[in-house]
N, C-alpha and C positions, 0 to 999 in steps of 0.2 A: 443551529441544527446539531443533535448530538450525532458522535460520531459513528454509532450503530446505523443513523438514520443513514449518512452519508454515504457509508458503504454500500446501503442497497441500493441509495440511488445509482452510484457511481456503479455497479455491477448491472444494472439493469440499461444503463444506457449503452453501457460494451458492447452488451452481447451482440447489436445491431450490429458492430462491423467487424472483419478481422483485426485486430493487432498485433504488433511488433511490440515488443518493451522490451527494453533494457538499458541497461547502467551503465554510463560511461565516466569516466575519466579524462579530464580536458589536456590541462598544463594547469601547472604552478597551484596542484592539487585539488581545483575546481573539477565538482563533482555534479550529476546532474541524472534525469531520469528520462530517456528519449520515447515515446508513443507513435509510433506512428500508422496510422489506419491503410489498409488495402485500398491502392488505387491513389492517395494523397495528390494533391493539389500543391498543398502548403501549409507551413508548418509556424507557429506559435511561439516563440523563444521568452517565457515568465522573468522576472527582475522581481522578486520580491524586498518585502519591506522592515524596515530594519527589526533587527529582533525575528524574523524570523527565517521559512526557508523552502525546500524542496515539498518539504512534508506538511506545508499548510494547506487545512481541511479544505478554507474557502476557493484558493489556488487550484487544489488537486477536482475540488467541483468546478470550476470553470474548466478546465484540460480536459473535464472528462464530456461538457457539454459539446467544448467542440472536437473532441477524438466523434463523437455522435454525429457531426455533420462533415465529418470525412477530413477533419484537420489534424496534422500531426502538432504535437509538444513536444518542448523540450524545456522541465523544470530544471532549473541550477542550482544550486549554493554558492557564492559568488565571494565568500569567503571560506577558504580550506580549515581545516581541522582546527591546527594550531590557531589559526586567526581567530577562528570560534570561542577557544577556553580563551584567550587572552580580552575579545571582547565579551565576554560573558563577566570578567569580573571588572573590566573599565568601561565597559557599552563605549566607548566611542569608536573605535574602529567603521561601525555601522552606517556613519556619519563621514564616512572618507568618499565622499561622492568622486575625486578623481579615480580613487581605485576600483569603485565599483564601476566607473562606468568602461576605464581600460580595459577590464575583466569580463563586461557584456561587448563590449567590443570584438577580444580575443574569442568568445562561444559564437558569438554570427560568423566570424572571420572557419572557424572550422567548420561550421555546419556549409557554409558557400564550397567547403574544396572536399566532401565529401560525398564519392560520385552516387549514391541513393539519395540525397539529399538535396546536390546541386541544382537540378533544377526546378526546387519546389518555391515558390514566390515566402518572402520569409516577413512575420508580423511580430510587433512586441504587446506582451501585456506587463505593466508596471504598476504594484500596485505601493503607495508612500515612496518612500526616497527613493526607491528600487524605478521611480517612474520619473525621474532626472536622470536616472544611471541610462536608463533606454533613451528618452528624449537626446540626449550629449551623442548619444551611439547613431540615433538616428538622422542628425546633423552630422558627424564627421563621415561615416560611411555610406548613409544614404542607397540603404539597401531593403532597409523597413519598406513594402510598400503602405501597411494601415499598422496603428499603434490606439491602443486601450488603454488608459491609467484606470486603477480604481484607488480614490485616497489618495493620490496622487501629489506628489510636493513639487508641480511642474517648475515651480517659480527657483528651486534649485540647481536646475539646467542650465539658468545664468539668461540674460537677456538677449547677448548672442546668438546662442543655439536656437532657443526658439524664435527667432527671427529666420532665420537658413532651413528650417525642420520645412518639409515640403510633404512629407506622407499625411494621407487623411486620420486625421485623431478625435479620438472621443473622450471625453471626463467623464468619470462617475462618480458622483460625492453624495453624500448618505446626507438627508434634507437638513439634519440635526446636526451637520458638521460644518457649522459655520464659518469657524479660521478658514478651512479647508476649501469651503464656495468661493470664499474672498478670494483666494490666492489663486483660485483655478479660474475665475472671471478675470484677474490683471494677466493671468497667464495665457488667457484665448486672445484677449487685445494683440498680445506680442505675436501671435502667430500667423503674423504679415504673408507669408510666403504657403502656407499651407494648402492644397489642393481643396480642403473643405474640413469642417473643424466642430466639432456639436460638445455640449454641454447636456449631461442628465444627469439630473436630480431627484431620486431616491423618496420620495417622501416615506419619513417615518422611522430611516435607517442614521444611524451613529458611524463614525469613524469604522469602524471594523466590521458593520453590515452583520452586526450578529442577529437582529432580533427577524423572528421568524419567519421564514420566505426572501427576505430583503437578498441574502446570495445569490436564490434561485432567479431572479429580476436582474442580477447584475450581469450572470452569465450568459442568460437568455438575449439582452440587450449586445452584450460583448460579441456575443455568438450570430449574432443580426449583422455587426459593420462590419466583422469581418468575412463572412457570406459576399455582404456587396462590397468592398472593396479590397480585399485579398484575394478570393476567389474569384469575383468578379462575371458571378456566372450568367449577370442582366435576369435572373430570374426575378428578382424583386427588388425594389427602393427602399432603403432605409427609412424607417420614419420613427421618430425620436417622440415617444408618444412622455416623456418625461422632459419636455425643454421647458415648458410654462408652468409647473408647480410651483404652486405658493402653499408654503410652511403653514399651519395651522396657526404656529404661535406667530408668525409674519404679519399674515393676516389679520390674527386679536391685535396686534400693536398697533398697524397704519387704521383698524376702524375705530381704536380705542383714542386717537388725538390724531384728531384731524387737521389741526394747529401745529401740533409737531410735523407731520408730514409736509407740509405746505412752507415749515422754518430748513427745511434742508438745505445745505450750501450747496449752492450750485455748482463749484469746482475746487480746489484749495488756493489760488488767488482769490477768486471773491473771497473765500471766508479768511484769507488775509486783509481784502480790503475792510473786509466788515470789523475784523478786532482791532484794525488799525484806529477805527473811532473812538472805540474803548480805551484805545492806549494813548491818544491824542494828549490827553492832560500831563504826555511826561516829554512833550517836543520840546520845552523850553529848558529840559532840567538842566542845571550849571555844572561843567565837567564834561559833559555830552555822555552820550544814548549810541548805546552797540546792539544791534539788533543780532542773536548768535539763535540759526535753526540750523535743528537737529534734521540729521539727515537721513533718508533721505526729501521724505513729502513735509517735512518741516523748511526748509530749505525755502522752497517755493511759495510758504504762506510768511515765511520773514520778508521774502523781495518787497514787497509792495509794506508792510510797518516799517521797513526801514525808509521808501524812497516819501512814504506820508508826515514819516516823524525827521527826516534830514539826517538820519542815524547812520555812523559806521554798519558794516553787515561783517557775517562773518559765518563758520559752518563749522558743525563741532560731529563726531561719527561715535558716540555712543551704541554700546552694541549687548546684547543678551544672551546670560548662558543658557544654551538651551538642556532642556532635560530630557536622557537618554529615552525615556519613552515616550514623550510627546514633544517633539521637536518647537512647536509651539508654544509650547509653553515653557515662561524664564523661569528657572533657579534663582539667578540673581543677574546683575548689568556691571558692566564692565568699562573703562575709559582708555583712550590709549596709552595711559601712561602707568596703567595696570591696577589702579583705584576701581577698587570695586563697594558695590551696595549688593544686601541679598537681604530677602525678608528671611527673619530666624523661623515663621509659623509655616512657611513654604519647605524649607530643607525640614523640618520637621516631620514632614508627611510622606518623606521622601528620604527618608534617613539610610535607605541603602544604597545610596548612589556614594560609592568611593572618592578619594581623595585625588587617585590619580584620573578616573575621569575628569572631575572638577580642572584638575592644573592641565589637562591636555587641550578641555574646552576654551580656558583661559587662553592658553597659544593659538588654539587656533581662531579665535576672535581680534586676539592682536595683531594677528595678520594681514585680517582682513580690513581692520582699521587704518593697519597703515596704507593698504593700500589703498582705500579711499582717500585718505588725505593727504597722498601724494600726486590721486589724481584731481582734486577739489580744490588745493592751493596749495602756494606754496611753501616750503616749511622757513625759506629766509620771513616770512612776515608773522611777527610778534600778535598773540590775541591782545586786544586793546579791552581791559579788565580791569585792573586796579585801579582806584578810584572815579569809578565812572559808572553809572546806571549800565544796567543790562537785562535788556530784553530775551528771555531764554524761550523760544518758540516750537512748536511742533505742529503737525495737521490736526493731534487727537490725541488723547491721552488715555490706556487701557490700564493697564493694572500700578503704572505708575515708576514702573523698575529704571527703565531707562532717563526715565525726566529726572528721577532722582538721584542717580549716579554723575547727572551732568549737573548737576544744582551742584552737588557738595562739589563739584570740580570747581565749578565757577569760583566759589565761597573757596576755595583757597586761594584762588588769584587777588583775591581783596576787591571786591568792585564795593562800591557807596552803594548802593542798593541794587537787588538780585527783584524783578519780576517773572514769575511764570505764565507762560501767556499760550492758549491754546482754541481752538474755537469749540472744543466741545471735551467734558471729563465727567466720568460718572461723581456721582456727591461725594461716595464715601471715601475717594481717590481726590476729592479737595477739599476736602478735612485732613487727611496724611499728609500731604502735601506744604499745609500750610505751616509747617514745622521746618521747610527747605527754604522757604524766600520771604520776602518782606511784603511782596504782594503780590496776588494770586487774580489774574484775569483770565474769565471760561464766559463764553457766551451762550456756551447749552450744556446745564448740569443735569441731565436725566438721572433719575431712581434707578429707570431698567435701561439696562445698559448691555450689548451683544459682542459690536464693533466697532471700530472708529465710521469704514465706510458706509453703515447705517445713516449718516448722519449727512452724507451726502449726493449727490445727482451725479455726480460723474465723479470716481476715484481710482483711474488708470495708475498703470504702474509706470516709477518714475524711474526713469533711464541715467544712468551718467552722465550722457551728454547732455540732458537736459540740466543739470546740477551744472556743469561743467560749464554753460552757456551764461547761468547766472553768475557763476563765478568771474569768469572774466569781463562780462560788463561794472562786474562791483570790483573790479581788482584788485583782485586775491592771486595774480599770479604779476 
């Protein structure tokens, strides 16, 4: 929608009710835009997404759909001025999910003690990582009664939170935004505790919901759950007339191999059991067989080739730089011992992303590694490596960044022969590939290639503790 368009929308649905606007000022220079309609109910608190802010068109068209149904906003910027120039030339700050979400924290926390405000029932809309900043806010304070992501990075909130998040929440993810489906389908599983929880899918909308109308559909939907559970005025049931879409090009795939569809792994143990047949011919090798997955859903498809092949096991936390505008996608992979791999044709496309973001995302990876592997085993036990076969495992194999930063780690440890072993990799990623190990085992090389979890029947997200549970039966601590 161009921005001319925007305005007249946004001016034509005002005029329905009176308003209130104005500008406030929080703490710690958080700034924000308050709307609020004659007679309000309750009021909307925005968490937008990185890179942007108070002033996005999409955002300020949802606020304005529902200032139209008698609901107050409150947009933020949730990083002050200075924090703004300083990520504008490192983009990482944007990616400090604790800060944003103390910070959405701190704007719910004043709107509850401000006496026109206190007692209007209070919702979150998040849309990208700005929708973990709410999620996190929504488990500590638990004052959200409904919450709306659109783009949504729900899986950033951490597995905790969304376990404890109890308010009714809805996903929006645009049908074309596949990372994004994945992550927000492991993210509904998680939300054990939730009063009630819907998934809608967009057909025909991308990451940012730009193409024509797709806004108007998101706000319209948004402006529907929180009707029925914010306001709660029993006028009408929600009904998710977007939970069962199927993707156009979804669709051409499962009717174009009917063969493939029917080869999907039914969970990542089986399709450990299944490459464990393929790797059978190296149970006997002399020196012995370490079977090392990559964590986390590698992990769980090494259990079973290891306990088939009589192998050591073992768990390695390879991790990827993310890129400041699509968190999804890697720059390059990282190990914890600060070995990194990055494709030169990648930074290339990308050549304005600074040095000091790259070395911040660097820290803040290594951080995160270590603490996985402080909680997965423990560091008195030596990787059994040199001179010995090793099995390097994963659930799935996508653009190849991380498999290949743990290959050349391995390959400096000296092992007698390096296998890669995975149950599914696109072609052109085991052609690259075959440049990192001695041998390369893939049980499904598809041309067209989406996601790993395409490829499977059930691909929940894996917990710590579940890692944690295989670890200690194979003692690693």
């Amino acid at each position: 929608m161009q921005n001319s368009e925007l305005w007249r929308t946004l001016a034509g649905i005002m005029t329905e009710h009176q308003l209130t606007e104005r500008h406030i000022i929080i703490s710690e220079g958080v700034e924000g835009d308050l709307t609020i309609p004659l007679a309000a109910q309750a009021i909307v608190l925005f968490a937008h997404g990185s890179g942007s802010g108070r002033y996005s068109s999409r955002n300020q068209l949802v606020a304005g759909v529902l200032n139209n149904k008698g609901i107050a906003t409150l947009l933020v910027d949730l990083l002050n001025q200075e924090e703004k120039r300083i990520d504008e030339e490192t983009k990482h700050i944007r990616y400090n999910i604790g800060l944003l979400a103390r910070r959405f924290a701190a704007v719910t926390n004043w709107l509850a003690q401000q006496p026109e405000m206190r007692d209007l029932e209070i919702g979150y809309f998040g849309s990208s990582i700005g929708a973990a900043a709410a999620l996190i806010t929504a488990e500590r304070l638990g004052l959200a009664k409904a919450i709306v992501t659109r783009g949504g990075r729900a899986d950033l909130a951490g597995e905790s939170a969304l376990h404890q998040v109890k308010a009714p929440i809805l996903f929006i993810v645009g049908g074309n935004d596949t990372s994004v489906i994945a992550m927000n389908k492991r993210a509904l599983e998680l939300l054990s505790n939730a009063e009630t929880k819907e998934l809608a899918i967009i057909p025909g909308a991308t990451h940012l919901f730009e193409e024509t109308g797709k806004m108007e559909e998101v706000a319209q939907i948004a402006a529907d759950w929180f009707e029925c559970y914010l306001l709660r005025t029993g006028k009408r049931k929600f009904h998710n007339r977007y939970s069962r879409i199927t993707t156009r090009s979804g669709l051409l795939s499962s009717m174009r191999n009917k063969y493939a569809f029917q080869m999907k792994f039914k969970d990542r143990f089986a399709a450990g059991e299944i490459l464990s047949l393929a790797l059978g011919k190296y149970k006997n090798d002399r020196g012995g067989i370490n079977a090392i997955g990559i964590a986390r859903g590698g992990v769980i498809v090494a259990d079973p080739i290891a306990e088939k092949l009589n192998a050591d096991f073992d768990i390695i936390v390879p991790r990827k730089l993310r890129s400041p505008y699509n968190s999804e996608n890697a720059l390059a992979a990282i190990m914890h011992d600060g070995s990194l791999y990055s494709d030169s044709s990648t930074l290339q496309t990308q050549n304005d992303i600074s040095n000091e973001y790259i070395e911040m995302e660097k820290l803040e990876q290594k951080k995160e590694m270590k603490r996985r592997l402080s909680v997965y085993r423990s560091y008195s036990i030596e990787y059994k490596i040199k001179d010995r076969t090793v099995i390097l495992v994963d659930d799935g194999i996508a653009t190849g960044a991380t498999m290949i930063v743990a290959a050349r780690w391995i390959r400096k440890q000296e092992p007698k022969r390096l296998i890669i072993a995975a149950p599914v990799a696109p072609r052109q990623v085991v052609e690259r590939l075959k440049e990192e190990a001695d041998e390369i085992e893939v049980i499904r090389n598809p041309s067209e290639f989406k996601t790993v979890e395409q490829f499977y029947q059930e691909f929940a997200a894996v917990s710590d503790d579940h890692i944690v549970q295989i670890a200690k039966r194979r003692d690693l601590f």
